[in-house]
N, CA, C and O atoms as a Tinker XYZ file with bonds, in Angstrom:
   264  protein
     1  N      2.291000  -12.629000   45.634000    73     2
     2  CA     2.188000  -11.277000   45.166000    64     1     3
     3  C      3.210000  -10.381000   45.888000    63     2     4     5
     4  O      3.673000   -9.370000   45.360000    81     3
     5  N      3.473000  -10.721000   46.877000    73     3     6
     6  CA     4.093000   -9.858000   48.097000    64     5     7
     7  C      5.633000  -10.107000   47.677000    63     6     8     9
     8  O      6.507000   -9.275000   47.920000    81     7
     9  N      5.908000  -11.471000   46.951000    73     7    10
    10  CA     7.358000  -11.771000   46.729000    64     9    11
    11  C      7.970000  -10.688000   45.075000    63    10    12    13
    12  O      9.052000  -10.223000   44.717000    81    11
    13  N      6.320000  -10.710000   44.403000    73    11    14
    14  CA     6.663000  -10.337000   43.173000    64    13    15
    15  C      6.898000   -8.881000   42.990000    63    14    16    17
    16  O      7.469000   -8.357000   42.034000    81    15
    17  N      6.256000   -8.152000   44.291000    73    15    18
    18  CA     6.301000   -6.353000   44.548000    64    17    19
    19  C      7.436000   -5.820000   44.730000    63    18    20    21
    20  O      7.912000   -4.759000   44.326000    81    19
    21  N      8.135000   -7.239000   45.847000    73    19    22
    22  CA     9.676000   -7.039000   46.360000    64    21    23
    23  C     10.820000   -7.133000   45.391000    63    22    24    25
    24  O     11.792000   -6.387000   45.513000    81    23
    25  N     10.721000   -8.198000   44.249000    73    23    26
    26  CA    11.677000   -8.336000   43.250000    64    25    27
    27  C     11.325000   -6.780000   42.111000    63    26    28    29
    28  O     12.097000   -6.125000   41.411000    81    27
    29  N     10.295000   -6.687000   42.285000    73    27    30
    30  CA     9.826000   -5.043000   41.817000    64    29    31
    31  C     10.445000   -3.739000   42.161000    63    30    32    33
    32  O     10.804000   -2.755000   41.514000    81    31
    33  N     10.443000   -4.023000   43.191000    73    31    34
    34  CA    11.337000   -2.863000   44.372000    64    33    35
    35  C     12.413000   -2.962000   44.531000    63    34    36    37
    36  O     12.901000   -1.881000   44.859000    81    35
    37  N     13.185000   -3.830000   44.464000    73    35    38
    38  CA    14.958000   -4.258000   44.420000    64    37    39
    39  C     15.055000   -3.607000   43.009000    63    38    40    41
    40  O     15.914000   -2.725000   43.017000    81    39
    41  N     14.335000   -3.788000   41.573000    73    39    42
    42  CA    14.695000   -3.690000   40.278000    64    41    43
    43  C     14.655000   -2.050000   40.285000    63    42    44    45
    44  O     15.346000   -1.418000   39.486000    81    43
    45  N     13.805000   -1.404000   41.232000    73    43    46
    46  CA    13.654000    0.018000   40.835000    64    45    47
    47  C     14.682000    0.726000   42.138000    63    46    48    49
    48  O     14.996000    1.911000   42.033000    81    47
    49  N     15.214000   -0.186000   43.480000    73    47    50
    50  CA    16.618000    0.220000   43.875000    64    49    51
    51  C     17.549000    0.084000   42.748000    63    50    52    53
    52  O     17.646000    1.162000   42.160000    81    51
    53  N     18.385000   -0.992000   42.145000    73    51    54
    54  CA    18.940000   -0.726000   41.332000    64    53    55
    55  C     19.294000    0.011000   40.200000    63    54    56    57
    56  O     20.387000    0.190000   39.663000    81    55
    57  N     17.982000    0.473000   39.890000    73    55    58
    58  CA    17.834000    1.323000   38.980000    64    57    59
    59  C     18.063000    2.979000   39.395000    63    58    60    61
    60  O     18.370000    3.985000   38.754000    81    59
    61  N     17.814000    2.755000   40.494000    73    59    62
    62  CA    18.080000    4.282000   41.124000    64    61    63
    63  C     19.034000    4.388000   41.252000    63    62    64    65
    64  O     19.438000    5.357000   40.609000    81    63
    65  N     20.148000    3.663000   42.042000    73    63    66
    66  CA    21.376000    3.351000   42.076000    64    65    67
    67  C     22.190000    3.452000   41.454000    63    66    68    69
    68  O     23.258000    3.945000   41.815000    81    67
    69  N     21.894000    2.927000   40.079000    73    67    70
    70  CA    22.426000    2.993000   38.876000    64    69    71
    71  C     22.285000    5.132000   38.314000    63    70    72    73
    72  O     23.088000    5.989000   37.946000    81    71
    73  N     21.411000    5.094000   38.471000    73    71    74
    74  CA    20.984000    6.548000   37.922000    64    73    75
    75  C     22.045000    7.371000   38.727000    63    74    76    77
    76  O     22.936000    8.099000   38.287000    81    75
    77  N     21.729000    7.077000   39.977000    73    75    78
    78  CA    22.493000    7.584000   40.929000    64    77    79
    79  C     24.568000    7.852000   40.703000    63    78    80    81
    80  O     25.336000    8.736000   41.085000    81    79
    81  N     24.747000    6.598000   39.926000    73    79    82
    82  CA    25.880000    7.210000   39.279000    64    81    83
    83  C     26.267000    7.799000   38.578000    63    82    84    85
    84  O     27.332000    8.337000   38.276000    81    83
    85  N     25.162000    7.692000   38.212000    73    83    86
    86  CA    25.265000    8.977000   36.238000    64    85    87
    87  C     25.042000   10.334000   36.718000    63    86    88    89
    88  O     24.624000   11.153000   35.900000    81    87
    89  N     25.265000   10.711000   37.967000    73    87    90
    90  CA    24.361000   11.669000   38.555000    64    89    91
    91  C     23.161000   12.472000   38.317000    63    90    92    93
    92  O     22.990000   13.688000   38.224000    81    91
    93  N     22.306000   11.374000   38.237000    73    91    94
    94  CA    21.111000   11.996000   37.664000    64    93    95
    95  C     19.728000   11.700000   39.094000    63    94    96    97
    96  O     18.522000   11.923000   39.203000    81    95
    97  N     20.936000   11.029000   40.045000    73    95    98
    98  CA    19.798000   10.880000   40.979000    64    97    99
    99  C     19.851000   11.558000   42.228000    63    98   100   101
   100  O     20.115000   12.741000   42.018000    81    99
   101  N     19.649000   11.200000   43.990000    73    99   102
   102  CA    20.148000   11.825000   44.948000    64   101   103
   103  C     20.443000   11.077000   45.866000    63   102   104   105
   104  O     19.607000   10.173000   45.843000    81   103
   105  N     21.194000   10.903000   46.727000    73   103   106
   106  CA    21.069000   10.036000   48.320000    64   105   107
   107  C     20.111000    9.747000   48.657000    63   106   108   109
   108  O     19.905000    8.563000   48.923000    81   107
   109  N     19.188000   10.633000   48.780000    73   107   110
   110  CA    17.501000   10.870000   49.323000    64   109   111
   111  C     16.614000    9.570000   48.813000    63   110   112   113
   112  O     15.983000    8.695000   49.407000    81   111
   113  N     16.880000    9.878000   47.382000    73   111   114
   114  CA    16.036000    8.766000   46.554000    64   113   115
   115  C     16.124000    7.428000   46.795000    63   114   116   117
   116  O     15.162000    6.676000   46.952000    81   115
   117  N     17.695000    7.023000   46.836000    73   115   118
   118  CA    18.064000    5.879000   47.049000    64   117   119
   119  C     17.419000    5.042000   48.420000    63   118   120   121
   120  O     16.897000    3.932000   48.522000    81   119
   121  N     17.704000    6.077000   49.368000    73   119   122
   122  CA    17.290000    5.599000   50.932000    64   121   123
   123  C     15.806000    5.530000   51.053000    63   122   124   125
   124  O     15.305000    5.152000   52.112000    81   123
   125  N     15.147000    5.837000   50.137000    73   123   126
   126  CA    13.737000    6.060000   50.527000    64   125   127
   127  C     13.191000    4.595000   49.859000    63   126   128   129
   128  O     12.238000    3.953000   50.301000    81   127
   129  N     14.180000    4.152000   48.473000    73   127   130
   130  CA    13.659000    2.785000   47.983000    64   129   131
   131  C     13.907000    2.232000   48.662000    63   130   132   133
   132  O     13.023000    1.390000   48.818000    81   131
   133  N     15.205000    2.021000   49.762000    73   131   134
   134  CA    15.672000    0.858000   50.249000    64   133   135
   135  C     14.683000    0.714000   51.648000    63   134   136   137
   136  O     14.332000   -0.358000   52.141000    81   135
   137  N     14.336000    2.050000   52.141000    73   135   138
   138  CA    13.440000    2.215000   53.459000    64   137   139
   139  C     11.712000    1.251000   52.852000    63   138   140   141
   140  O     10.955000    0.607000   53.579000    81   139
   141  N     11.593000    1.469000   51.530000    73   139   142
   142  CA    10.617000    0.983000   51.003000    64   141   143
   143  C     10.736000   -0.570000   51.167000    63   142   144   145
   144  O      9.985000   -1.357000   51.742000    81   143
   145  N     12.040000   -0.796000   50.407000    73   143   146
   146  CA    12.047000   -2.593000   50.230000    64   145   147
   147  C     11.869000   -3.264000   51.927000    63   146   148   149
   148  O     11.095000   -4.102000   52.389000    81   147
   149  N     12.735000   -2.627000   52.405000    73   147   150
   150  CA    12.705000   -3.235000   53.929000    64   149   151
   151  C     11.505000   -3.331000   54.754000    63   150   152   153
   152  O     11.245000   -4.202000   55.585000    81   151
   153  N     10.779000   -2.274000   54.397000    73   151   154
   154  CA     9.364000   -2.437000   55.380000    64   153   155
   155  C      8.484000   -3.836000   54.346000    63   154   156   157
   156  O      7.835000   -4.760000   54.837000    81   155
   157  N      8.776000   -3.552000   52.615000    73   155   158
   158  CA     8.324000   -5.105000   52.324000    64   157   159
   159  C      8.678000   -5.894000   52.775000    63   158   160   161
   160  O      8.014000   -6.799000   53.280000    81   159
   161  N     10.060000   -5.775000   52.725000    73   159   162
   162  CA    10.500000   -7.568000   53.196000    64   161   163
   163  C      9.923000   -7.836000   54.840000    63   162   164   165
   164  O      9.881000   -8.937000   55.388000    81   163
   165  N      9.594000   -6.812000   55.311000    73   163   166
   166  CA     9.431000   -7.234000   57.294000    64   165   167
   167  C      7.562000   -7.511000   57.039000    63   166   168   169
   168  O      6.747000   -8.097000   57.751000    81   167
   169  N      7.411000   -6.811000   55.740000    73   167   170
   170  CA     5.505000   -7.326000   55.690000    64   169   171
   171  C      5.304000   -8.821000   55.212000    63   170   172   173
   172  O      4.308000   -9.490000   55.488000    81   171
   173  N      6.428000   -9.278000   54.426000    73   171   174
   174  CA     6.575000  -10.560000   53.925000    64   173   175
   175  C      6.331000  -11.568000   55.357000    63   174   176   177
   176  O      5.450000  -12.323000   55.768000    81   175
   177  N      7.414000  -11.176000   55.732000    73   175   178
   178  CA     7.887000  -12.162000   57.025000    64   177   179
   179  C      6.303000  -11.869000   57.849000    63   178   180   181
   180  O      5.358000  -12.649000   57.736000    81   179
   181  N      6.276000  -11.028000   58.394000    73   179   182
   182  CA     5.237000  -11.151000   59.006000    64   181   183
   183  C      3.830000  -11.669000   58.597000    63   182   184   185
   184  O      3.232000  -12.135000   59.567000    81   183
   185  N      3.304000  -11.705000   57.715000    73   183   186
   186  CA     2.563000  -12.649000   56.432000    64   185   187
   187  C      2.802000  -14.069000   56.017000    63   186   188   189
   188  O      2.029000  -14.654000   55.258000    81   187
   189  N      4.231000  -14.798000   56.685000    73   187   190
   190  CA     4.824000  -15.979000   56.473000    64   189   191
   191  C      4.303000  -16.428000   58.309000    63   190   192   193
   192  O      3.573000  -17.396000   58.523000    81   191
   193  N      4.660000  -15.831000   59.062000    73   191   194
   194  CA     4.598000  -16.058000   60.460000    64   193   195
   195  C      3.150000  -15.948000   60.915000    63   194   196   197
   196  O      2.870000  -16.589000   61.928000    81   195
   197  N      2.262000  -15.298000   60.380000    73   195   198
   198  CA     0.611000  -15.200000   60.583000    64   197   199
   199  C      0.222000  -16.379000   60.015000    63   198   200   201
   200  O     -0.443000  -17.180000   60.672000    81   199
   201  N      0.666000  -16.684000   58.454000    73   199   202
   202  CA    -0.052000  -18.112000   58.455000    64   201   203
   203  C      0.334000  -19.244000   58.740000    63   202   204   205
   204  O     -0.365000  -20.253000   58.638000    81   203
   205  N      1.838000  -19.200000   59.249000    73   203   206
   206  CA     2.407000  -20.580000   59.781000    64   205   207
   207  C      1.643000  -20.416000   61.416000    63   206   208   209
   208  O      1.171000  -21.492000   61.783000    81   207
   209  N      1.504000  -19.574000   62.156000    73   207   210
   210  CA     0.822000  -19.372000   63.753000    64   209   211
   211  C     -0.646000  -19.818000   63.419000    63   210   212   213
   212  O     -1.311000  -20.632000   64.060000    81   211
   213  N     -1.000000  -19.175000   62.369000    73   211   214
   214  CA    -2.846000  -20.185000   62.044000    64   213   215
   215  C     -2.655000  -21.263000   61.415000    63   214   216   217
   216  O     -3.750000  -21.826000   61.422000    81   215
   217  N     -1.952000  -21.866000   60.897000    73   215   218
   218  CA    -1.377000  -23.241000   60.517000    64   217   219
   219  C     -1.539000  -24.271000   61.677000    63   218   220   221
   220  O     -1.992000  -25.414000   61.740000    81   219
   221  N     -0.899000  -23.267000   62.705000    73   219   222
   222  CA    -0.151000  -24.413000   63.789000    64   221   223
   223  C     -1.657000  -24.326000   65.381000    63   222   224   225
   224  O     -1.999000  -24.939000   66.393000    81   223
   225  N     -1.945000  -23.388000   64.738000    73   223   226
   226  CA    -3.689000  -23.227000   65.733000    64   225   227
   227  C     -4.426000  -24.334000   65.432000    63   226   228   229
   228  O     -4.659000  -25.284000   66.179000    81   227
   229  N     -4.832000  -24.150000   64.156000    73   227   230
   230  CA    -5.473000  -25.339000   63.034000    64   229   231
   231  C     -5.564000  -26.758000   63.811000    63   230   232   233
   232  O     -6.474000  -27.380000   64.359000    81   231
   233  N     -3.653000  -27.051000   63.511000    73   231   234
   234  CA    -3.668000  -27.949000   63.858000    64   233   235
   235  C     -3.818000  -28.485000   65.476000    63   234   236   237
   236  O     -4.306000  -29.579000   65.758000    81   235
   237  N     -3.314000  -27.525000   66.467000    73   235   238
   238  CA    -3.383000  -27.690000   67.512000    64   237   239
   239  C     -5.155000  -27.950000   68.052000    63   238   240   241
   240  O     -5.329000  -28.738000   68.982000    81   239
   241  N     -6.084000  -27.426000   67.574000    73   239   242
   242  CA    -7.241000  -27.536000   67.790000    64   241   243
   243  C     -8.159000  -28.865000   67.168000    63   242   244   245
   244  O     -9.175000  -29.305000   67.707000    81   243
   245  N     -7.616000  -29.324000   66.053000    73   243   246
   246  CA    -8.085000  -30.512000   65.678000    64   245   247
   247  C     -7.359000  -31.459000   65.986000    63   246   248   249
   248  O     -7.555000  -32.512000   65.380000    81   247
   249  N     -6.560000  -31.423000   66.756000    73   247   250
   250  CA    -5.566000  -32.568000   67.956000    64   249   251
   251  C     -4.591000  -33.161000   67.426000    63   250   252   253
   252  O     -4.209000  -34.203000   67.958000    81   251
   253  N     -3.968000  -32.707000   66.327000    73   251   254
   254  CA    -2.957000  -33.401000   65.163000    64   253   255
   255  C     -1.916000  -32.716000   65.547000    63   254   256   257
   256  O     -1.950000  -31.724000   66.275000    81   255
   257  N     -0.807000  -33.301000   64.998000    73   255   258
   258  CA     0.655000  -32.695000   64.615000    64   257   259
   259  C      0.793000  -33.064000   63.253000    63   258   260   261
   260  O      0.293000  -34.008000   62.640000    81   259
   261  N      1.841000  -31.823000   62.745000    73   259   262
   262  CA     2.383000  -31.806000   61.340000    64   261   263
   263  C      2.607000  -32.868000   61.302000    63   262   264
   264  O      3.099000  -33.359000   60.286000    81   263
C-alpha cells in the first residue's frame, strides 16, 4: 500500500511540475509534494527495516538462521 501512495505522489509531483510550466502553478507547491514524497519514501524504508529487525528477532529466538 505504502509503495502504491508513493507511485501516487510522484504522479501528482509531476503533475505539478508540469502545471508548473504552464504557469499555472508555484515553487511552493512543487516543494511541498516533493517534501511529501520524501517523508513517504523514509516511512517506506523504515517499515522495510521494522519487519526485516522482527524477522531477524523471530529468528534469532527460535535458534535458526535464514
Amino acid at each position: 500500500m505504502q509503495v502504491k501512495s508513493i507511485a501516487n505522489q510522484e504522479l501528482l509531483l509531476n503533475g505539478e511540475a508540469a502545471k508548473f510550466d504552464l504557469g499555472e502553478s508555484t515553487l511552493f507547491l512543487i516543494n511541498t509534494r516533493e517534501s511529501k514524497l520524501i517523508d513517504m519514501k523514509i516511512k517506506r524504508e523504515e517499515m522495510i527495516s521494522g519487519y526485516q529487525k522482527a524477522l531477524a528477532e523471530l529468528y534469532y529466538k527460535a535458534g535458526t538462521r535464514m
